[in-house]
PyMOL Python script that loads the backbone (N, CA, C, O; Angstrom):
from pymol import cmd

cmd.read_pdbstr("""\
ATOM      1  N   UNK A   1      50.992  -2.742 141.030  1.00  0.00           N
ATOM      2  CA  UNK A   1      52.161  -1.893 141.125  1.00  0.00           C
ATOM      3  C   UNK A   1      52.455  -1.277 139.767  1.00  0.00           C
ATOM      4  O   UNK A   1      52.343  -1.951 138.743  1.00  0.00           O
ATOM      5  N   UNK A   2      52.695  -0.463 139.755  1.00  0.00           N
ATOM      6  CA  UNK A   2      53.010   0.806 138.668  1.00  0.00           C
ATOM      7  C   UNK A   2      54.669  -0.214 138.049  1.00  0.00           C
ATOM      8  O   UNK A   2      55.473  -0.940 138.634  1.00  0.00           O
ATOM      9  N   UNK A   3      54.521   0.261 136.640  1.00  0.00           N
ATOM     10  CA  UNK A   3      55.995  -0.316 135.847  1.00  0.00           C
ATOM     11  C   UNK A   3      56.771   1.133 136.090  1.00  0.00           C
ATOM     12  O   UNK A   3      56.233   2.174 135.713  1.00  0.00           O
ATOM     13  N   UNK A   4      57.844   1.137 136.631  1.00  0.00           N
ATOM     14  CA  UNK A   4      58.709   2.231 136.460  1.00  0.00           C
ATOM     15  C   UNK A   4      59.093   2.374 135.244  1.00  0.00           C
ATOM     16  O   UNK A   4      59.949   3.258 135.284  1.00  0.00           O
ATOM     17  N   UNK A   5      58.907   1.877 133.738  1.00  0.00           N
ATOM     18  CA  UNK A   5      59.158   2.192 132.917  1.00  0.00           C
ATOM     19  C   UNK A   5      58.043   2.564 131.744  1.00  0.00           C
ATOM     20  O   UNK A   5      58.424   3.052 130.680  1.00  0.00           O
ATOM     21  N   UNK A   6      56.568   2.287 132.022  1.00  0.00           N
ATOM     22  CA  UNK A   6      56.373   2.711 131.984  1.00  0.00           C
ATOM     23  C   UNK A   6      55.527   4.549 131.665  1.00  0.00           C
ATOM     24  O   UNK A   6      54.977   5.158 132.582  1.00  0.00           O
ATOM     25  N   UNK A   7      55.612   5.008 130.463  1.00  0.00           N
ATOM     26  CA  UNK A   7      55.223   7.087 131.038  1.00  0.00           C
ATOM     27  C   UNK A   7      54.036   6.948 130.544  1.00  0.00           C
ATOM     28  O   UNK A   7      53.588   6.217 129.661  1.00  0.00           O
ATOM     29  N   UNK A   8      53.476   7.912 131.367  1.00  0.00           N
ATOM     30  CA  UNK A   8      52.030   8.576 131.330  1.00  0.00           C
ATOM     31  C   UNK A   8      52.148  10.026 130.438  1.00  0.00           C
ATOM     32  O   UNK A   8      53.104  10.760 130.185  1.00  0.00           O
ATOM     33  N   UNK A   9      50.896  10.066 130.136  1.00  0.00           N
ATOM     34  CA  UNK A   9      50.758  12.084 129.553  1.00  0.00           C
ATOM     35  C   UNK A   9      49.865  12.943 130.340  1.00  0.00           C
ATOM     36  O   UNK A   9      48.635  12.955 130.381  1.00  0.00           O
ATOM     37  N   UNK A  10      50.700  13.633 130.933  1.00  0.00           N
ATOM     38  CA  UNK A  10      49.614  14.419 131.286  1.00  0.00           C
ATOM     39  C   UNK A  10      50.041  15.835 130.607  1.00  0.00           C
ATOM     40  O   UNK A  10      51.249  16.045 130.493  1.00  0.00           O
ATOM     41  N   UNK A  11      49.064  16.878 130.120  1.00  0.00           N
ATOM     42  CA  UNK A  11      49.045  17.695 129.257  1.00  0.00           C
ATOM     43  C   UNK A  11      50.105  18.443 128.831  1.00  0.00           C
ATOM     44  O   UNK A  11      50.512  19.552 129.179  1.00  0.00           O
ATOM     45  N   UNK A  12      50.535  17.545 127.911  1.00  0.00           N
ATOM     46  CA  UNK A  12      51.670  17.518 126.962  1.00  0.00           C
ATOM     47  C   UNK A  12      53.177  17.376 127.933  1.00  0.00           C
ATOM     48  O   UNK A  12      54.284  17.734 127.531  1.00  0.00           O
ATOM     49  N   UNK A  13      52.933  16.870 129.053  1.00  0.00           N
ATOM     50  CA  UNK A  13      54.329  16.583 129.701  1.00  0.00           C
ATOM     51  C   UNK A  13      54.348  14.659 130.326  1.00  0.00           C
ATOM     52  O   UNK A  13      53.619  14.024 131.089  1.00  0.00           O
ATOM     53  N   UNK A  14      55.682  14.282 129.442  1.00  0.00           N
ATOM     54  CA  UNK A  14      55.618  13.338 129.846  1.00  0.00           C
ATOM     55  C   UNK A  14      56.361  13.023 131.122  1.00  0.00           C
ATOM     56  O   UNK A  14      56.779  13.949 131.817  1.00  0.00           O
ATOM     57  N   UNK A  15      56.556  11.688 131.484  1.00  0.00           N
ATOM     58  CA  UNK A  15      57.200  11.997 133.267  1.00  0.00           C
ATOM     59  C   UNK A  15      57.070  10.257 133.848  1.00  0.00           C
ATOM     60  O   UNK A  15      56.095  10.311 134.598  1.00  0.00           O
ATOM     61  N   UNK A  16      57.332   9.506 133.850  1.00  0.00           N
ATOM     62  CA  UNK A  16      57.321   8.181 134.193  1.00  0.00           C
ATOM     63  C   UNK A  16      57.013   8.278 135.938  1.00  0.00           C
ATOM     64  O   UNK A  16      57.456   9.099 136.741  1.00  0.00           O
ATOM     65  N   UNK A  17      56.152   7.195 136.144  1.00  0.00           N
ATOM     66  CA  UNK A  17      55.448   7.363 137.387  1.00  0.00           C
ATOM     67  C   UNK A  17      56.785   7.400 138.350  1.00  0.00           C
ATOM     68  O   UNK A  17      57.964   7.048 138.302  1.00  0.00           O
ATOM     69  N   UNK A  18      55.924   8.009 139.203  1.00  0.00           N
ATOM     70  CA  UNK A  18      57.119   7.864 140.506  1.00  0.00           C
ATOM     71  C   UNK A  18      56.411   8.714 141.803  1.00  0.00           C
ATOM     72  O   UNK A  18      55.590   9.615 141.627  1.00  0.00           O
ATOM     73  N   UNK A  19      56.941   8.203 143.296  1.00  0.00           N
ATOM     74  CA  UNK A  19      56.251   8.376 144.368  1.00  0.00           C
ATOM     75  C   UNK A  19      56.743   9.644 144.866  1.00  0.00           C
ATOM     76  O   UNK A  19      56.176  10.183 145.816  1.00  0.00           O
ATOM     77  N   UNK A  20      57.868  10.223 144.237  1.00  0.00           N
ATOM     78  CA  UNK A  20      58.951  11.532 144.550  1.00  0.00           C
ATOM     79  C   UNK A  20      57.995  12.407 145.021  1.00  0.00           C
ATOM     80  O   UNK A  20      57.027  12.356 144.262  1.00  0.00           O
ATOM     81  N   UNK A  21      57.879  12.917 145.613  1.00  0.00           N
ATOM     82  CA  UNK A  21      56.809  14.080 146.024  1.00  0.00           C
ATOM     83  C   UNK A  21      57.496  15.578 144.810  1.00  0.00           C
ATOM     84  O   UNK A  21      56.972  16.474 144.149  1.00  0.00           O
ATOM     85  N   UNK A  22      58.756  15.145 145.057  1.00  0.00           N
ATOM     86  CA  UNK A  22      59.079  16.600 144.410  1.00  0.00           C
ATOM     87  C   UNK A  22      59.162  16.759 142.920  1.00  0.00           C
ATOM     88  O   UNK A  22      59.272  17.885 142.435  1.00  0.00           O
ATOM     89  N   UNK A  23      59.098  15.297 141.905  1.00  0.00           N
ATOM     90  CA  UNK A  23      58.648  15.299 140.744  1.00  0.00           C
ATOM     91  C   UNK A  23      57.104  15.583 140.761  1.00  0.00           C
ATOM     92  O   UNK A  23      56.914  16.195 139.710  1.00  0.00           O
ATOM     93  N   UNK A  24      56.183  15.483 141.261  1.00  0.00           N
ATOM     94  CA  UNK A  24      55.057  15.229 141.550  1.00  0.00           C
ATOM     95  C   UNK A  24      54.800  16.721 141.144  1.00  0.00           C
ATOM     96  O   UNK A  24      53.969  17.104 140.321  1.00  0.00           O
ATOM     97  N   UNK A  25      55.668  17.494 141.873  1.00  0.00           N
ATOM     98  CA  UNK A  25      55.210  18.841 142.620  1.00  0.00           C
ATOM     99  C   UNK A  25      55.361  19.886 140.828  1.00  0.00           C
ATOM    100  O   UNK A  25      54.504  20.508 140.200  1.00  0.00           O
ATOM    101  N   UNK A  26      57.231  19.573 140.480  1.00  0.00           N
ATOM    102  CA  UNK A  26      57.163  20.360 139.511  1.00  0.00           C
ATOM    103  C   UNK A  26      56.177  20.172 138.248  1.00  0.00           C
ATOM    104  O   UNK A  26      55.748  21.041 137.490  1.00  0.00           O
ATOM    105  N   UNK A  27      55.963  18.905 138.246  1.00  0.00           N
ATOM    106  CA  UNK A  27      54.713  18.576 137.394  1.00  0.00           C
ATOM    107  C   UNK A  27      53.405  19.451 137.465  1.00  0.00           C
ATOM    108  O   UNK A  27      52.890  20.156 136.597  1.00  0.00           O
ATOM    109  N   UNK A  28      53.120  19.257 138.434  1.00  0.00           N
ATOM    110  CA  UNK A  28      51.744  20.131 139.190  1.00  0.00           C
ATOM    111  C   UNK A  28      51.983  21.658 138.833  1.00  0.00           C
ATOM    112  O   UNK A  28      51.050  22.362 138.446  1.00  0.00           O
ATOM    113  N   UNK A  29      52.854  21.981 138.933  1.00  0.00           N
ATOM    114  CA  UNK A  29      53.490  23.724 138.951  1.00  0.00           C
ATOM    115  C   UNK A  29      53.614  23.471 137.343  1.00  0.00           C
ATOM    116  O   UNK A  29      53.007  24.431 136.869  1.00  0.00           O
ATOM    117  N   UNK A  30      53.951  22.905 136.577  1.00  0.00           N
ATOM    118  CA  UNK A  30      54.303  23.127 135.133  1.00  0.00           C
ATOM    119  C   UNK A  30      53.111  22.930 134.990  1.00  0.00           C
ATOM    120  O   UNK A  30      53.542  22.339 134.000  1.00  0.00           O
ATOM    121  N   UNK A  31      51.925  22.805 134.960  1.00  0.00           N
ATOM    122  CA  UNK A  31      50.676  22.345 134.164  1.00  0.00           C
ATOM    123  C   UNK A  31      50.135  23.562 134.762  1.00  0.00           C
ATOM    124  O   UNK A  31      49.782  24.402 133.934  1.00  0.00           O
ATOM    125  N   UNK A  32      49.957  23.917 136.184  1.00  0.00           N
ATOM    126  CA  UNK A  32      49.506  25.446 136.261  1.00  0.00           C
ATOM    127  C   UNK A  32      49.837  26.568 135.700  1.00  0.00           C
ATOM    128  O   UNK A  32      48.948  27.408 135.561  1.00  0.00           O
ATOM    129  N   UNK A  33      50.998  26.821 135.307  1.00  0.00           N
ATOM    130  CA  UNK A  33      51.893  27.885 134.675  1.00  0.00           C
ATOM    131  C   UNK A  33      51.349  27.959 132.978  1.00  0.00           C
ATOM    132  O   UNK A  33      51.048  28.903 132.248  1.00  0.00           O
ATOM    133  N   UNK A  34      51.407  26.063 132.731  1.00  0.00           N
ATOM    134  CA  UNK A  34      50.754  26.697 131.082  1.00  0.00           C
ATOM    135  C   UNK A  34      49.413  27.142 130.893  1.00  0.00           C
ATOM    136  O   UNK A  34      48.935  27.485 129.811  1.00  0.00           O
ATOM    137  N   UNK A  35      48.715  27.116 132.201  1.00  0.00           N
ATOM    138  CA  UNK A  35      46.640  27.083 131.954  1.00  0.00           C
ATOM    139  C   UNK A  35      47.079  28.301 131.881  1.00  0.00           C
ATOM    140  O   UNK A  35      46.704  28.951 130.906  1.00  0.00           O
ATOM    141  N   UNK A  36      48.211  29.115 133.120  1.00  0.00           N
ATOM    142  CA  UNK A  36      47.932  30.488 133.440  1.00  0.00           C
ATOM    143  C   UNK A  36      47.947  31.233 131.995  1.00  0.00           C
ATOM    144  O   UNK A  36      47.138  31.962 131.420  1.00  0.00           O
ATOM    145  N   UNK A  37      49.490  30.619 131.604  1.00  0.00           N
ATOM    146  CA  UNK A  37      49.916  31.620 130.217  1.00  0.00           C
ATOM    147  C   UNK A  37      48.936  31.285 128.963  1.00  0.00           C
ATOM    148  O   UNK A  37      48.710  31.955 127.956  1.00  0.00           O
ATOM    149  N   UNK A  38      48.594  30.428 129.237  1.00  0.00           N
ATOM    150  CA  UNK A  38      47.096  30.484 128.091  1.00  0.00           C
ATOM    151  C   UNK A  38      45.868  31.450 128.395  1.00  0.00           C
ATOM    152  O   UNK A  38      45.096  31.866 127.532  1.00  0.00           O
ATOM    153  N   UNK A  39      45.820  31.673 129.432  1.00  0.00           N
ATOM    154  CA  UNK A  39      44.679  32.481 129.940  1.00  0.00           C
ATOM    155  C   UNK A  39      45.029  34.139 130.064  1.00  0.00           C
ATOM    156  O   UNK A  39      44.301  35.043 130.475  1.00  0.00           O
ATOM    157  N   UNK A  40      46.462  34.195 129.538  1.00  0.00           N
ATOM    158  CA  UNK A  40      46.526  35.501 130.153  1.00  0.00           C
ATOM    159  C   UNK A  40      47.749  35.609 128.529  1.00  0.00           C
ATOM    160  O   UNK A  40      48.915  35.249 128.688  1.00  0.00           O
ATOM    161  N   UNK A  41      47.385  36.007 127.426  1.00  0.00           N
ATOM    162  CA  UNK A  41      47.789  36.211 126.071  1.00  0.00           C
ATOM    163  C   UNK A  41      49.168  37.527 126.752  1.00  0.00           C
ATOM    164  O   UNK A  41      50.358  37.225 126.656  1.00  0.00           O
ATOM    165  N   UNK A  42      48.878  38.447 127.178  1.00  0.00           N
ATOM    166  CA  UNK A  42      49.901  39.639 127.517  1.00  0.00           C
ATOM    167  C   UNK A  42      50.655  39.396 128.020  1.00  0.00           C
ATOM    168  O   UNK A  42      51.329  40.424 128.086  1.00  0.00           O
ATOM    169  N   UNK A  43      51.436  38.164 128.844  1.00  0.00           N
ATOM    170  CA  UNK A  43      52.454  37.877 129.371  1.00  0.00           C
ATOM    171  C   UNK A  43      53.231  37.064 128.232  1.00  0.00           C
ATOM    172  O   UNK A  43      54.462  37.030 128.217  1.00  0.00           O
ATOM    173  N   UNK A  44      52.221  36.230 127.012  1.00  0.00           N
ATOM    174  CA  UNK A  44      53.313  35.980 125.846  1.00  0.00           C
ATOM    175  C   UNK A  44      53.561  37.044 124.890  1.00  0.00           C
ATOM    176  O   UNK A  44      54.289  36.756 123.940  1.00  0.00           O
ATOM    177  N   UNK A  45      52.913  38.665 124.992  1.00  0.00           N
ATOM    178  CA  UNK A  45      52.842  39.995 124.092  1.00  0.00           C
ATOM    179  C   UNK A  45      54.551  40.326 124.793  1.00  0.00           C
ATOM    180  O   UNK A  45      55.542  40.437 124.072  1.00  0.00           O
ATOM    181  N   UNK A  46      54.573  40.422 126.055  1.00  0.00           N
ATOM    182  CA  UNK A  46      55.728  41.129 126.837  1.00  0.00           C
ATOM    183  C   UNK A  46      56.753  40.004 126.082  1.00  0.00           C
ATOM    184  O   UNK A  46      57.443  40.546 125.218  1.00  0.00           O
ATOM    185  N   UNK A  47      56.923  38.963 126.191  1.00  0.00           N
ATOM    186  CA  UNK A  47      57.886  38.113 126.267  1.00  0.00           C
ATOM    187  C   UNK A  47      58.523  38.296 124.755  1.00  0.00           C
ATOM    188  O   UNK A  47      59.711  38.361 124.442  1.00  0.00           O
ATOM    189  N   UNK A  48      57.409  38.355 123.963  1.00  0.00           N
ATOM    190  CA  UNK A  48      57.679  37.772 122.570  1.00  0.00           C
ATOM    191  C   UNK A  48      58.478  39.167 121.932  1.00  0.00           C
ATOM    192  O   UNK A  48      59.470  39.202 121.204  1.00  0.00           O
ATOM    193  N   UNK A  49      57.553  40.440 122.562  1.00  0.00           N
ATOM    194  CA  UNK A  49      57.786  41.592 122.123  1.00  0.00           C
ATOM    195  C   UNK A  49      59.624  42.041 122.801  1.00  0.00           C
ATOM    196  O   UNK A  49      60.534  42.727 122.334  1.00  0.00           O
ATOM    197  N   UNK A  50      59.520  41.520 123.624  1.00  0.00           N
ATOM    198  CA  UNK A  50      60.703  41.470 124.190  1.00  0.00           C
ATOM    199  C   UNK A  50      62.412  40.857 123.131  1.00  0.00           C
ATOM    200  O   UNK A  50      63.429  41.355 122.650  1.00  0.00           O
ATOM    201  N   UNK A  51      61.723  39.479 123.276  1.00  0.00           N
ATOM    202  CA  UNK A  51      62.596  39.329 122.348  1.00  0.00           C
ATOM    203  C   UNK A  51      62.847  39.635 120.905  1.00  0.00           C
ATOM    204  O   UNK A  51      64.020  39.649 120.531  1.00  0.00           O
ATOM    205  N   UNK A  52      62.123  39.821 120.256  1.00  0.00           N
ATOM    206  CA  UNK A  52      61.998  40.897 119.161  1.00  0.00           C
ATOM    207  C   UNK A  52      62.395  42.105 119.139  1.00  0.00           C
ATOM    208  O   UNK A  52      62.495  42.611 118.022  1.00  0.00           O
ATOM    209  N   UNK A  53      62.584  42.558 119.787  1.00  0.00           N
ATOM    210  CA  UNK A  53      63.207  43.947 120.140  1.00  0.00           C
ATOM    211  C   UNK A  53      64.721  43.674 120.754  1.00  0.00           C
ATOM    212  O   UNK A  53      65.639  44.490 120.662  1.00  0.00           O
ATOM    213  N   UNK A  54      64.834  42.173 121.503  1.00  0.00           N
ATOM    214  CA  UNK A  54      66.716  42.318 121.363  1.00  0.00           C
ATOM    215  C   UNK A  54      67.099  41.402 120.262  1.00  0.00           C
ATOM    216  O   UNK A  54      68.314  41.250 120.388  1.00  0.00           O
ATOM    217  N   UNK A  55      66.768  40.861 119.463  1.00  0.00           N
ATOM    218  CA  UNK A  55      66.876  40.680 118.087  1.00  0.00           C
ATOM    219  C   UNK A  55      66.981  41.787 116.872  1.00  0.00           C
ATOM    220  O   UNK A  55      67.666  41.347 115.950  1.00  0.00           O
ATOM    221  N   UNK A  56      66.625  42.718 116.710  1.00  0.00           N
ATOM    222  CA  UNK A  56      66.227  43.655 116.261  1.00  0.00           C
ATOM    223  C   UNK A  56      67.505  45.073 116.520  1.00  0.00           C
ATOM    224  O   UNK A  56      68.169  45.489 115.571  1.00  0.00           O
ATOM    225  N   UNK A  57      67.609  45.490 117.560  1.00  0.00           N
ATOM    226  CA  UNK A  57      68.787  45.803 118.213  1.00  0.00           C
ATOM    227  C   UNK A  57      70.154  45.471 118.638  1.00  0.00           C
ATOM    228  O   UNK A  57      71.168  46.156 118.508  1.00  0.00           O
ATOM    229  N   UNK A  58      70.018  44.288 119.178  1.00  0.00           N
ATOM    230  CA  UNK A  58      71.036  44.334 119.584  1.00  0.00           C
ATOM    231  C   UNK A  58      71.846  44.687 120.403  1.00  0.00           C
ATOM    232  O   UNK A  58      73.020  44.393 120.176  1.00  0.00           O
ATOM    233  N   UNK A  59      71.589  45.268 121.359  1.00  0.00           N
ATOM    234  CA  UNK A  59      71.830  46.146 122.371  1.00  0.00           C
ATOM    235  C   UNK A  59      72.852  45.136 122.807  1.00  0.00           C
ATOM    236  O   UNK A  59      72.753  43.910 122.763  1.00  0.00           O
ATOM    237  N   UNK A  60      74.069  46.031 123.330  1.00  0.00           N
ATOM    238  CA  UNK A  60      75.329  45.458 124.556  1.00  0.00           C
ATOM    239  C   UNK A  60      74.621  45.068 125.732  1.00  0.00           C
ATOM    240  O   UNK A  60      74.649  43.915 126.162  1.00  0.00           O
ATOM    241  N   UNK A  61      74.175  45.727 126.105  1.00  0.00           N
ATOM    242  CA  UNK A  61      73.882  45.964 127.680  1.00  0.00           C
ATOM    243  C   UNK A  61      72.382  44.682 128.041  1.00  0.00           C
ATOM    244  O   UNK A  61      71.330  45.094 128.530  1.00  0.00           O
ATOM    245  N   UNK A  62      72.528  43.673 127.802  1.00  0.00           N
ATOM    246  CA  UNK A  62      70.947  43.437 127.580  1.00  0.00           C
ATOM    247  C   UNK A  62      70.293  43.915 129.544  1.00  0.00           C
ATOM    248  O   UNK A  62      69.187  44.451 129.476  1.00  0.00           O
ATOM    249  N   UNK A  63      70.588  43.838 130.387  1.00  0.00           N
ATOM    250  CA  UNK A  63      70.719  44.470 131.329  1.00  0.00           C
ATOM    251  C   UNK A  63      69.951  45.364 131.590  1.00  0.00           C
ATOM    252  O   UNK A  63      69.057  45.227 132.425  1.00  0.00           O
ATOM    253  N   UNK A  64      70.080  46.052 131.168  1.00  0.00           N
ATOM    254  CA  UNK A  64      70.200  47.951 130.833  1.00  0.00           C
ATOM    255  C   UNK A  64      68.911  47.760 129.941  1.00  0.00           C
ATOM    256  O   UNK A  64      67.767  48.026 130.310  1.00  0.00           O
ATOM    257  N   UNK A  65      69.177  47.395 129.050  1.00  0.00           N
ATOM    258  CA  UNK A  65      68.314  46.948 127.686  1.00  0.00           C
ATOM    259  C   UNK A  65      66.547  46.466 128.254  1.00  0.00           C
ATOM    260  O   UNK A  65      65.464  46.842 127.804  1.00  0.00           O
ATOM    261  N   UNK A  66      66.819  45.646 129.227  1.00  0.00           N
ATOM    262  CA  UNK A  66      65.647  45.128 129.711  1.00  0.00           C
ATOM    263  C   UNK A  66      65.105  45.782 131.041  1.00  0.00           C
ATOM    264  O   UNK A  66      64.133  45.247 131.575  1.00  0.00           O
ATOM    265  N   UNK A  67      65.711  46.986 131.651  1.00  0.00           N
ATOM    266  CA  UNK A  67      65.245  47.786 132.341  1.00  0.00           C
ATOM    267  C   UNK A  67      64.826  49.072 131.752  1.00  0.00           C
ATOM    268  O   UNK A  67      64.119  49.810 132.438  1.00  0.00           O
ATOM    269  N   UNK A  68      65.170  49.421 130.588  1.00  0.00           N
ATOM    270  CA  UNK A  68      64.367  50.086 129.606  1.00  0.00           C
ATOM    271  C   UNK A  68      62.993  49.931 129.217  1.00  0.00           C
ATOM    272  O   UNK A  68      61.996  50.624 129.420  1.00  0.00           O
ATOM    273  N   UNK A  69      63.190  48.830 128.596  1.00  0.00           N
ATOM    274  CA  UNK A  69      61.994  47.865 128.258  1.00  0.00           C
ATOM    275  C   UNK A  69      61.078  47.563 128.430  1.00  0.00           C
ATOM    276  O   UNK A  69      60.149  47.550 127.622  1.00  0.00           O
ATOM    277  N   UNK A  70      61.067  47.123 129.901  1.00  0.00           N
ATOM    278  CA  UNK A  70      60.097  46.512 130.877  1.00  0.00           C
ATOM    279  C   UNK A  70      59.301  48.094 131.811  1.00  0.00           C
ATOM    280  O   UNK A  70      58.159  48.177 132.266  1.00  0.00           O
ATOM    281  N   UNK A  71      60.261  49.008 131.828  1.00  0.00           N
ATOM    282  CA  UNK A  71      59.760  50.215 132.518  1.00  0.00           C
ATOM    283  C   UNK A  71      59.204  51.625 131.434  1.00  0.00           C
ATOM    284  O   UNK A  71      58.733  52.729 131.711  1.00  0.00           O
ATOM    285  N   UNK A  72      59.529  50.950 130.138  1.00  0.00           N
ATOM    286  CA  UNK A  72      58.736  51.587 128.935  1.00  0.00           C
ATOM    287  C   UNK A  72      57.083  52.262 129.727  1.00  0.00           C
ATOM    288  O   UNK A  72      56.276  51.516 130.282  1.00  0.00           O
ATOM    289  N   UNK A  73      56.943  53.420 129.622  1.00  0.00           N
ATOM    290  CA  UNK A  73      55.500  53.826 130.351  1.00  0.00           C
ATOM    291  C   UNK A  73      54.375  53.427 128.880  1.00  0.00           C
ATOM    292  O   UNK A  73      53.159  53.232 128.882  1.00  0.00           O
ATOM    293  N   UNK A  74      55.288  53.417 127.818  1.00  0.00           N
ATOM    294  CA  UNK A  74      54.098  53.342 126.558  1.00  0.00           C
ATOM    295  C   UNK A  74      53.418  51.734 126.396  1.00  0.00           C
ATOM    296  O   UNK A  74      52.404  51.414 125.776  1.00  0.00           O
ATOM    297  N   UNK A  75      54.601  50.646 127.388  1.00  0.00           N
ATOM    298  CA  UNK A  75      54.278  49.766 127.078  1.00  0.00           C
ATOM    299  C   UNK A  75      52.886  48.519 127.294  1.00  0.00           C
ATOM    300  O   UNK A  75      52.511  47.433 126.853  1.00  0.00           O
ATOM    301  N   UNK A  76      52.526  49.524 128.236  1.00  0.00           N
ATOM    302  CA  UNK A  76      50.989  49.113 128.469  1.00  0.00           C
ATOM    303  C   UNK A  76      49.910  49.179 127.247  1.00  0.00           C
ATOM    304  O   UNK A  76      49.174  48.339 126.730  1.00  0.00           O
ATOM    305  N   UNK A  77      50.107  50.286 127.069  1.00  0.00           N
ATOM    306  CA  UNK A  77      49.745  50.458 125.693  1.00  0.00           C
ATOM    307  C   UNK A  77      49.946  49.484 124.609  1.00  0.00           C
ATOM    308  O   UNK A  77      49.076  48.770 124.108  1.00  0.00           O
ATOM    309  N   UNK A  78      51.340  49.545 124.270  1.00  0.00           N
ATOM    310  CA  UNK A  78      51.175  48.464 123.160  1.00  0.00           C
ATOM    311  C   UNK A  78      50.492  47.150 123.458  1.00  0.00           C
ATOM    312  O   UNK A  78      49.638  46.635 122.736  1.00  0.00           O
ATOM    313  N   UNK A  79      50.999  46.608 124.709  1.00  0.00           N
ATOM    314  CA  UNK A  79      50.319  45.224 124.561  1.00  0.00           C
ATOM    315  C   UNK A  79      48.912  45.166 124.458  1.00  0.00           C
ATOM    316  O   UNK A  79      48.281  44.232 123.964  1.00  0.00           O
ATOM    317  N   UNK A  80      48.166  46.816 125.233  1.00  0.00           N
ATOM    318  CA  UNK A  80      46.731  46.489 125.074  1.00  0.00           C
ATOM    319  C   UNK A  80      46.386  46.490 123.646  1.00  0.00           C
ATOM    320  O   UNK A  80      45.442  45.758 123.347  1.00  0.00           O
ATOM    321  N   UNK A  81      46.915  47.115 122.754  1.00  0.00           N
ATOM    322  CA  UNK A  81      46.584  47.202 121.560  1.00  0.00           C
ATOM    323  C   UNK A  81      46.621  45.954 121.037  1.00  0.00           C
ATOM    324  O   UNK A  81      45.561  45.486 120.621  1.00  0.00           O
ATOM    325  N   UNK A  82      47.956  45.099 120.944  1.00  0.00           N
ATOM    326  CA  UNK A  82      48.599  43.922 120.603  1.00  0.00           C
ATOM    327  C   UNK A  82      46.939  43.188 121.161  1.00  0.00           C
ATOM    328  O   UNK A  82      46.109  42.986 120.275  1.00  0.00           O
ATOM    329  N   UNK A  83      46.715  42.973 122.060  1.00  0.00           N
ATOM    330  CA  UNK A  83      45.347  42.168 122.620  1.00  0.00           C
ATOM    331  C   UNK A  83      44.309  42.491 121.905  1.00  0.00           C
ATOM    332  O   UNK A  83      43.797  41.417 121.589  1.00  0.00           O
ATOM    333  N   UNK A  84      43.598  43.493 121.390  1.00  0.00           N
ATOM    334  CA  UNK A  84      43.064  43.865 120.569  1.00  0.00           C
ATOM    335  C   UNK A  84      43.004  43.669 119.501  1.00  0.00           C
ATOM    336  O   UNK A  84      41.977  43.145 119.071  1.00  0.00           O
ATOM    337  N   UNK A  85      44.200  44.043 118.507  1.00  0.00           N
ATOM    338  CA  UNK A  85      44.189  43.039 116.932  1.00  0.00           C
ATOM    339  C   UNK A  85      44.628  41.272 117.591  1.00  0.00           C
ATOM    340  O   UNK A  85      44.411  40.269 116.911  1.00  0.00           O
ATOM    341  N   UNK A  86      45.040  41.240 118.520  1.00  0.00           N
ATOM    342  CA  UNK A  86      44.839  39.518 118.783  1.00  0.00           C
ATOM    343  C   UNK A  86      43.171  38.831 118.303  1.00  0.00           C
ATOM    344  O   UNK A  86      42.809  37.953 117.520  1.00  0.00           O
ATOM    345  N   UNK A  87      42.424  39.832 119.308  1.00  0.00           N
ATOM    346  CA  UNK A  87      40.720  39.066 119.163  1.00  0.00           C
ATOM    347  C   UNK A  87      40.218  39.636 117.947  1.00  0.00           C
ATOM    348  O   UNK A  87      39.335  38.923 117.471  1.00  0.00           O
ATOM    349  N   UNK A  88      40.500  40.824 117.167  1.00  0.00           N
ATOM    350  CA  UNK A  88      40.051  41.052 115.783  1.00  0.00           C
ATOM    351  C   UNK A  88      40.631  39.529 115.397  1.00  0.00           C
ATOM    352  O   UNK A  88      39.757  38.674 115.254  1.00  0.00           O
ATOM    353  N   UNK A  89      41.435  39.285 115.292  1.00  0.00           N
ATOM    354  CA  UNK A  89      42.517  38.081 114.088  1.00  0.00           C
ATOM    355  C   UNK A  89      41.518  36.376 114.407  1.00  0.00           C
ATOM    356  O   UNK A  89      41.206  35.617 113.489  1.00  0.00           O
ATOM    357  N   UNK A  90      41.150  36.094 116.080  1.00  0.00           N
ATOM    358  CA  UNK A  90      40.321  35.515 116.399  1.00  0.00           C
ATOM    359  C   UNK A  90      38.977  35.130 116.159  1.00  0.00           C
ATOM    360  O   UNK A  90      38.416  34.341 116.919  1.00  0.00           O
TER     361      UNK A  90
END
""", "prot")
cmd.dss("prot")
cmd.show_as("cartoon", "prot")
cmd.util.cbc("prot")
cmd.orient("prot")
């Protein structure tokens, strides 16, 4: 029998055993989410670039601010670029 006290590691999340199906689950979903965002660099370009830009500004509206932002037509662009000096720097 398992010590309920117990924790295991599994990649970089700790979590003390348990039969919960639904701890089980967000576990499972948090360890997929970080392979994804490791595998896919442009979803931390959007995020990071994101917040850097409402740091930077300041904007009232963040709202407003982030429907700007996100619907930027140039912004494909930057991140492909951003990916680019990423693997030069690599």
């Amino acid at each position: 029998s398992e010590d309920i006290c117990s924790a295991q590691r599994i990649d970089s999340i700790t979590f003390l055993p348990s039969s919960d199906f639904h701890l089980k689950w967000k576990i499972q979903t948090r360890i997929a989410n970080e392979k994804y965002l490791r595998t896919h660099k442009e979803v931390e370009w959007l995020i990071s670039g994101f917040f850097r830009e409402i740091f930077l500004k300041r904007p009232d509206n963040i709202l407003e601010f982030a429907a700007d932002y996100f619907t930027d037509p140039r912004l494909p662009s930057k991140i492909h670029m951003q990916l680019i000096k990423d693997k030069k720097v690599a």
